[in-house]
C-alpha positions in Angstrom: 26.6 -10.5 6.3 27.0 -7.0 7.3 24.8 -5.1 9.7 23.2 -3.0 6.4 22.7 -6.1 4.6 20.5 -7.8 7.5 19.0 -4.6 7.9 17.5 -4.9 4.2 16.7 -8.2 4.6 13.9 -7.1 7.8 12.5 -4.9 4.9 12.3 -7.3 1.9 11.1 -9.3 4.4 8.8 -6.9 5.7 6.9 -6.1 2.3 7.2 -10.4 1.1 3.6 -11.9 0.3 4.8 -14.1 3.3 4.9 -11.5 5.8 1.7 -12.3 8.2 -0.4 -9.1 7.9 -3.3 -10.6 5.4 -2.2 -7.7 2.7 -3.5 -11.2 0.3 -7.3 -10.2 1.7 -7.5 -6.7 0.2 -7.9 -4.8 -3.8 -8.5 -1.5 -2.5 -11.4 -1.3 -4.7 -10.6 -3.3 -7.6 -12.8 -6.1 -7.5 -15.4 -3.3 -7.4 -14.0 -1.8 -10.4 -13.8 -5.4 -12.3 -17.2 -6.3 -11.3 -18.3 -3.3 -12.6 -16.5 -3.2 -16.0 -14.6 -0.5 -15.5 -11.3 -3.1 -15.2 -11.5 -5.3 -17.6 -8.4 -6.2 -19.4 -4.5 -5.6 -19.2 -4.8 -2.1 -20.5 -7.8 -1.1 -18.1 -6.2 -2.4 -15.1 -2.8 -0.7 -16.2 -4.5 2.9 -16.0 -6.6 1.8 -12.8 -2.7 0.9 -11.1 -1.2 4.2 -12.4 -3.6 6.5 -11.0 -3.6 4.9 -7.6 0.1 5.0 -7.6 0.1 8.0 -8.8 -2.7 9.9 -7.3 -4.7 7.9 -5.1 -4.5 5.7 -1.8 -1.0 4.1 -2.4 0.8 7.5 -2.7 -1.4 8.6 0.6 0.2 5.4 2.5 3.4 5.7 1.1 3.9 9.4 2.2 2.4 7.8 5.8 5.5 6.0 6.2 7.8 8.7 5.0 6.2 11.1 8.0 6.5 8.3 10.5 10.0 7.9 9.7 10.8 11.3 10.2 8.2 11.1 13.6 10.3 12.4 16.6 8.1 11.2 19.0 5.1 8.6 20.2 2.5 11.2 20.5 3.4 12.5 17.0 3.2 8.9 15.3 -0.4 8.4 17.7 -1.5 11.7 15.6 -0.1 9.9 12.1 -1.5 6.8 12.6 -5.0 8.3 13.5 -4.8 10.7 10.5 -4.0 7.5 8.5 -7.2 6.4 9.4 -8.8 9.0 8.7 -7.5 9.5 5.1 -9.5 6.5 4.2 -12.4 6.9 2.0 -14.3 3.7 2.7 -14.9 1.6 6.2 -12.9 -1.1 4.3 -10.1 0.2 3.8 -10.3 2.0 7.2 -10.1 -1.9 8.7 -7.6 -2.7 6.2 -4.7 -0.5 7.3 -6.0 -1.0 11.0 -5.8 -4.6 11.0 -2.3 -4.9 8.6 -1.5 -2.3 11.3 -2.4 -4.2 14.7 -0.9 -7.4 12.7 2.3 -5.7 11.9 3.2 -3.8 15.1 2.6 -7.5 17.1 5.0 -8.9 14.9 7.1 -6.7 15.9 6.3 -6.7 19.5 5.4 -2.9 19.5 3.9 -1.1 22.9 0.8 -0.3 20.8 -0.9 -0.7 17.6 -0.3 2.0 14.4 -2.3 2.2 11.4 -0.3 0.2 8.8 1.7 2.8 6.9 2.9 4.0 10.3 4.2 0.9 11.5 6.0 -0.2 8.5 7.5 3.6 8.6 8.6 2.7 12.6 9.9 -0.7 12.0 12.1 0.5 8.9 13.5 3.9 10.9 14.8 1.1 13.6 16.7 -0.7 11.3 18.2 2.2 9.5 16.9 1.2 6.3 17.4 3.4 3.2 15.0 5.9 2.8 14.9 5.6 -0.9 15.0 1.7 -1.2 12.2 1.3 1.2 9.7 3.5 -0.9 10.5 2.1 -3.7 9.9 -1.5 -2.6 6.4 -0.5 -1.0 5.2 1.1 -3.9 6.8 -2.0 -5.8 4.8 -4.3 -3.3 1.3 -2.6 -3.1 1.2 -2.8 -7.4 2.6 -6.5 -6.9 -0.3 -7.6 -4.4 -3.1 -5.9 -7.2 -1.9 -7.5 -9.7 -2.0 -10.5 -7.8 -5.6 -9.5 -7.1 -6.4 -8.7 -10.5 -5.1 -12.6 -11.6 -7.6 -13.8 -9.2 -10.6 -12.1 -11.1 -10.0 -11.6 -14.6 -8.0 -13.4 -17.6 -4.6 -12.5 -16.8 -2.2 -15.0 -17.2 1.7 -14.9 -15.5 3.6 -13.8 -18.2 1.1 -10.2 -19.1 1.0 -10.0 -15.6 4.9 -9.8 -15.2 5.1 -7.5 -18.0 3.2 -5.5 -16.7 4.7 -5.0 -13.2 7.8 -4.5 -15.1 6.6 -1.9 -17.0 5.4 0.3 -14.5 9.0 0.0 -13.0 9.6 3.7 -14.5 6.4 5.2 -13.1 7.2 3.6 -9.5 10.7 5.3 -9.5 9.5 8.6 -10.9 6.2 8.4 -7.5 9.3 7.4 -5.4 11.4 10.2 -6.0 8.4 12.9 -5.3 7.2 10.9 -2.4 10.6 11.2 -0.3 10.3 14.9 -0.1 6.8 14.7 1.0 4.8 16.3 3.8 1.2 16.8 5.2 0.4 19.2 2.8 0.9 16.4 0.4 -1.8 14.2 1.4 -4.3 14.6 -1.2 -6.4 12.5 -3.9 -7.4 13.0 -6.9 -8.4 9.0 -7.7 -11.7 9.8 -7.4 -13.1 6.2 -9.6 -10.9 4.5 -7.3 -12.3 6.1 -4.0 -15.4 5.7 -5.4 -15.2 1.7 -6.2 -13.9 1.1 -2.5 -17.0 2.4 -0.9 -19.2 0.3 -3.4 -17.0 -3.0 -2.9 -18.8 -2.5 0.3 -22.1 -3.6 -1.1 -21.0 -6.1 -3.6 -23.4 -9.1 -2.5 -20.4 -12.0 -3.4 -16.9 -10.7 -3.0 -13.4 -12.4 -2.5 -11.4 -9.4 -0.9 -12.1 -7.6 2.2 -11.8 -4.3 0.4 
């Protein structure tokens, strides 16, 4: 196996539903948005995934690790993870990067804790994996593990589920491919249901995710 190979592997690894971090525990809102009716179906919850790829709380994160791959020191990826913080819209999902982060840099015996994102962007710089793949794969990941939430809530079976990760394949390359040339002046939203639903997941009285 050659050194680029094993390299990967860390990654794939990395961004597995069996990586320890609890990513299993969060919707970023889309219980809220199901409870609520807003997600109801395959067709609601395609649009809900879209927009937060596209224009919401995964592209945020995503351009988090991009800038903490490019960090060229500790006090400028203290100042990322912070601002990663920051960027959240609800208390959840403040906790949900924080503890995926403190999970994640233990795993990987860090001298400090990051925000998520920032970790996952440290981690990935060390092992010289591809810029390109390693985007993708997150992006791939975070639609993957809402999905998987979505399963859990509505009437989704395995087979619309997969073919419906596969066909946002196209839209995950096409978020890759602005995301790598990213920069702070990119971190916006404009997923403003989305935002919304994660601050009233909050008060949902019975809930199954921690966000």
């Amino acid at each position: 196996m050659t050194k680029e190979i094993k390299n990967s592997h860390h990654m794939w690894a990395w961004l597995s539903p069996a990586c320890p971090v609890g990513a299993f525990s969060y919707s970023q809102g889309l219980e809220s948005a199901i409870n609520d009716g807003m997600v109801k179906d395959i067709d609601t919850l395609r649009l809900w995934l879209r927009c937060n790829l596209q224009y919401g709380s995964i592209k945020n994160d995503s351009i988090f690790i991009v800038l903490a791959y490019g960090a060229k020191s500790n006090s400028e990826l203290s100042y990322l993870s912070d601002l990663c913080a920051a960027f959240c819209i609800s208390s959840s999902r403040e906790k949900e990067v924080l503890n995926m982060g403190r999970a994640f840099s233990r795993l990987n015996s860090f001298d400090q804790d990051f925000s998520y994102p920032v970790a996952l962007g440290i981690a990935c710089k060390k092992f010289k994996v591809s810029m390109e793949e390693l985007i993708k794969l997150f992006l791939h990941a975070c639609i993957q593990n809402q999905i998987s939430a979505a399963q859990r809530l509505i009437a989704l079976g395995q087979t619309d589920a997969f073919r419906l990760l596969t066909g946002l394949f196209e839209v995950i390359d096409k978020t890759a491919s602005v995301i790598y040339q990213s920069n702070l002046s990119d971190l916006t939203s404009a997923a403003f249901i989305s935002d919304i639903q994660s601050m009233r997941h909050e008060q949902l009285k019975t809930r199954l995710f921690a966000s």
